[in-house]
C-alpha positions in Angstrom: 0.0 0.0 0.0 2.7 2.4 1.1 3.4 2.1 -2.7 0.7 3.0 -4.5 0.9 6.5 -5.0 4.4 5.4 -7.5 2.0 2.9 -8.8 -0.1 4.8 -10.2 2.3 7.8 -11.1 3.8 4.9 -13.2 0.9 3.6 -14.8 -0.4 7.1 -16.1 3.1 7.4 -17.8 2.7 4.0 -19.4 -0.7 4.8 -20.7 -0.9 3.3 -24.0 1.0 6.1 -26.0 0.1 4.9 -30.1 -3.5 4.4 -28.9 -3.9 8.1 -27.2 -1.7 9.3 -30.4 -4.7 7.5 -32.0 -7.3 9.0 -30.7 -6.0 12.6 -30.3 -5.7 12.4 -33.7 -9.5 11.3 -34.5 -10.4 13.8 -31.8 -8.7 16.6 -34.0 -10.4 15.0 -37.0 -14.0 15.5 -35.6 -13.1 18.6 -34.1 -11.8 20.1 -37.8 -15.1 18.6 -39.1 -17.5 20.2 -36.8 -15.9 23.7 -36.4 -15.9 23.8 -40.2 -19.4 22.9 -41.0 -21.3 23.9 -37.6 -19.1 26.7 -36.6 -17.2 27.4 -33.1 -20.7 28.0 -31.2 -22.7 25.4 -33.0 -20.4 22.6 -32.1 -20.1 21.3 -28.6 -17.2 18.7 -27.2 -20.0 16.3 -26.1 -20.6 16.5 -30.1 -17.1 16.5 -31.2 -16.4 13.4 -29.0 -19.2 11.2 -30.1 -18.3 11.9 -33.4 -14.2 10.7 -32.9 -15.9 7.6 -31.2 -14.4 8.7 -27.5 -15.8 10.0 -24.4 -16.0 13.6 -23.5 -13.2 12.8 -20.4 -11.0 11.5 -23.3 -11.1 15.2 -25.3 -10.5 17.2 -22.2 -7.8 14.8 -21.6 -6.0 15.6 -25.0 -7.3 19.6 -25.2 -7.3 21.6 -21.9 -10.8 23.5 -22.9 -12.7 23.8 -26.4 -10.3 26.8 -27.3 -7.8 25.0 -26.9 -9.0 22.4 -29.4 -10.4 25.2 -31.8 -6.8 26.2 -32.5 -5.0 22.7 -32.8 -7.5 22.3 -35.1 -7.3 25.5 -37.1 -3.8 25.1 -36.7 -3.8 21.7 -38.7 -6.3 22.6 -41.0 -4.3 25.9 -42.2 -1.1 23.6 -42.0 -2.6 20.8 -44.4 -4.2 23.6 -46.5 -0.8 26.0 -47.0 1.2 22.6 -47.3 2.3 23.0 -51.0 4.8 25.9 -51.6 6.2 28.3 -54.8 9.0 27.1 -56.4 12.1 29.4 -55.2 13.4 32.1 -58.1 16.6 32.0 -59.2 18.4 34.3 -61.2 17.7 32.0 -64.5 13.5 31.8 -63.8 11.2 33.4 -65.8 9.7 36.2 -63.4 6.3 35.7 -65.2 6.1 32.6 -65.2 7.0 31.8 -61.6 4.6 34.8 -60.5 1.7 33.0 -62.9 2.0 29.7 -60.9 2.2 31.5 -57.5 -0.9 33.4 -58.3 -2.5 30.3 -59.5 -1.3 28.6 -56.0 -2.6 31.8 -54.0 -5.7 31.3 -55.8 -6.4 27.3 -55.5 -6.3 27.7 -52.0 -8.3 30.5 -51.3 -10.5 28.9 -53.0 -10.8 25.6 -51.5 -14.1 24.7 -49.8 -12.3 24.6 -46.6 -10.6 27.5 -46.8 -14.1 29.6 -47.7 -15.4 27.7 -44.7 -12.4 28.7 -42.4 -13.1 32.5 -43.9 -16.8 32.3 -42.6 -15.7 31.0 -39.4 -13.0 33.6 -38.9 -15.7 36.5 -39.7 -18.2 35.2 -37.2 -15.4 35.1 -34.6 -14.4 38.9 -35.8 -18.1 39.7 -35.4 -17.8 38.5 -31.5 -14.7 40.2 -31.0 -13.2 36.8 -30.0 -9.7 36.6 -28.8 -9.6 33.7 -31.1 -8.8 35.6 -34.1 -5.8 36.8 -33.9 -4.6 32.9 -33.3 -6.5 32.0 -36.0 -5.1 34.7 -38.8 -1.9 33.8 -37.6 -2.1 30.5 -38.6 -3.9 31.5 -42.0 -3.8 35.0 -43.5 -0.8 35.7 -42.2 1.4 33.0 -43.4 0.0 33.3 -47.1 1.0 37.8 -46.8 4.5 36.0 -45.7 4.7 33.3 -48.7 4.2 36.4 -50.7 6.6 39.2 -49.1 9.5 36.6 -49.3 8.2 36.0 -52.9 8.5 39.7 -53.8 11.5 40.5 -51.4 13.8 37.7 -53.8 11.8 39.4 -57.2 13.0 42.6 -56.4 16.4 41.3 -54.7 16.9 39.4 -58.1 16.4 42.3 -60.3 13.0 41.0 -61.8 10.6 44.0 -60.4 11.2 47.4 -58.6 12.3 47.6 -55.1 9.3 48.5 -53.0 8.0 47.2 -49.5 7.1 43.8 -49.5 4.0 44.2 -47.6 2.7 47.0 -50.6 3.5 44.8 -53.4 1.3 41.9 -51.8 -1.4 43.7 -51.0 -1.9 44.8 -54.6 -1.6 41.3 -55.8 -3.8 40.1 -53.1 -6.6 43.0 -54.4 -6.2 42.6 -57.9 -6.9 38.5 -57.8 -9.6 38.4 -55.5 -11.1 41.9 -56.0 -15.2 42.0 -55.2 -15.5 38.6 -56.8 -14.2 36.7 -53.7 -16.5 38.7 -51.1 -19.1 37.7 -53.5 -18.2 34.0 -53.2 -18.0 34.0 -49.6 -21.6 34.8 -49.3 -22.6 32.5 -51.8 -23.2 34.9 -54.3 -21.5 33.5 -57.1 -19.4 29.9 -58.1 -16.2 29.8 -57.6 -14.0 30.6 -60.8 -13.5 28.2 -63.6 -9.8 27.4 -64.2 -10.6 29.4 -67.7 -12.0 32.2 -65.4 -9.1 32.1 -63.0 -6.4 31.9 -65.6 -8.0 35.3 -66.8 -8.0 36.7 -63.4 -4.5 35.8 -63.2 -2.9 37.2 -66.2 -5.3 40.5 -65.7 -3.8 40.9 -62.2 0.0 40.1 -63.6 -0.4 43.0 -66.4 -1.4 45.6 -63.8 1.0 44.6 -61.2 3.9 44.6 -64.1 2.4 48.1 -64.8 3.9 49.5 -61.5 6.4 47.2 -61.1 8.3 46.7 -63.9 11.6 47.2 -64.4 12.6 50.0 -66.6 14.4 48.9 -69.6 16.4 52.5 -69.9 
């Protein structure tokens, strides 16, 4: 008896370590699943445990509180989401090119059912003045304005466009390919764009971009 108290210290170390990887990972699942389709306030952890299969003792186990969960879960679903990247420039790539197939990554994504979903989500949050938000745009918005500044911080260190600030050159880009169109998708307003649709988008936004960016051939 006078041991018991090691005992058990030792058995909740040994708890089965794949199995809890396991099921923290289908709690995450439901979680993504439910704060996606039903929003932060429409989904509840006695919901988001029945769907991973697991007791509600077993979530708060894994997450601390349902905030907690709502950002692992944001967290991997901007990770999985902002998992392909640009190819790098070098001083041999064709600036147009490259900046074609970035725009065309930037604009895949965005448009991505999940990511319009995650958009919704963060705007009803932003509505509530949640302190949510700023983890969540961390995890989202603001690494896609980084992809970019890096992008246009090697352009303009590689000769290919003016030097300007980073954070202006993205958020022309950023205006010119999703303009009023994108608001207009996220209320469900209109499809999203074909890939003949984007591709015009695309080269629309490269031709005005170029127009103030450009290099001077003089």
């Amino acid at each position: 008896m006078t041991f018991s108290p090691f005992l058990e210290f030792f058995q909740q170390m040994n708890v089965g370590r794949p199995k809890d990887l396991e099921k923290r990972q289908r709690i995450l699942e439901s979680a993504k699943q439910l704060f996606l389709e039903m929003g932060y306030h429409g989904s509840s952890m006695n919901q988001i445990a029945q769907n991973a299969g697991v007791t509600k003792l077993t979530v708060y186990n894994h997450f601390q509180d349902k905030a907690t969960l709502f950002t692992c879960a944001i967290e991997d679903t901007c990770e999985h989401i902002l998992s392909t990247r640009p190819r790098e420039l070098t001083a041999d790539s064709n600036f147009i090119v490259v900046l074609n197939e970035v725009c065309e990554l930037a604009l895949n994504i965005v448009n991505l059912p999940e990511a319009i979903k995650l958009d919704l989500l963060l705007l009803e949050l932003a509505a509530e003045h949640s302190p949510l938000v700023e983890q969540f745009y961390r995890a989202s918005h603001l690494k896609m304005r980084q992809v970019w500044e890096n992008f246009f911080q090697d352009a303009a260190a590689l000769n290919f466009i003016q030097q300007d600030h980073p954070a202006r050159q993205t958020e022309l880009i950023v205006s010119l390919l999703m303009g009023l169109r994108h608001q207009e998708v996220l209320l469900g307003m209109r499809e999203r764009p074909t890939a003949v649709e984007q591709q015009n988008i695309i080269s629309f936004a490269i031709e005005l971009f170029m127009l103030k960016y450009a290099k001077s051939n003089s």
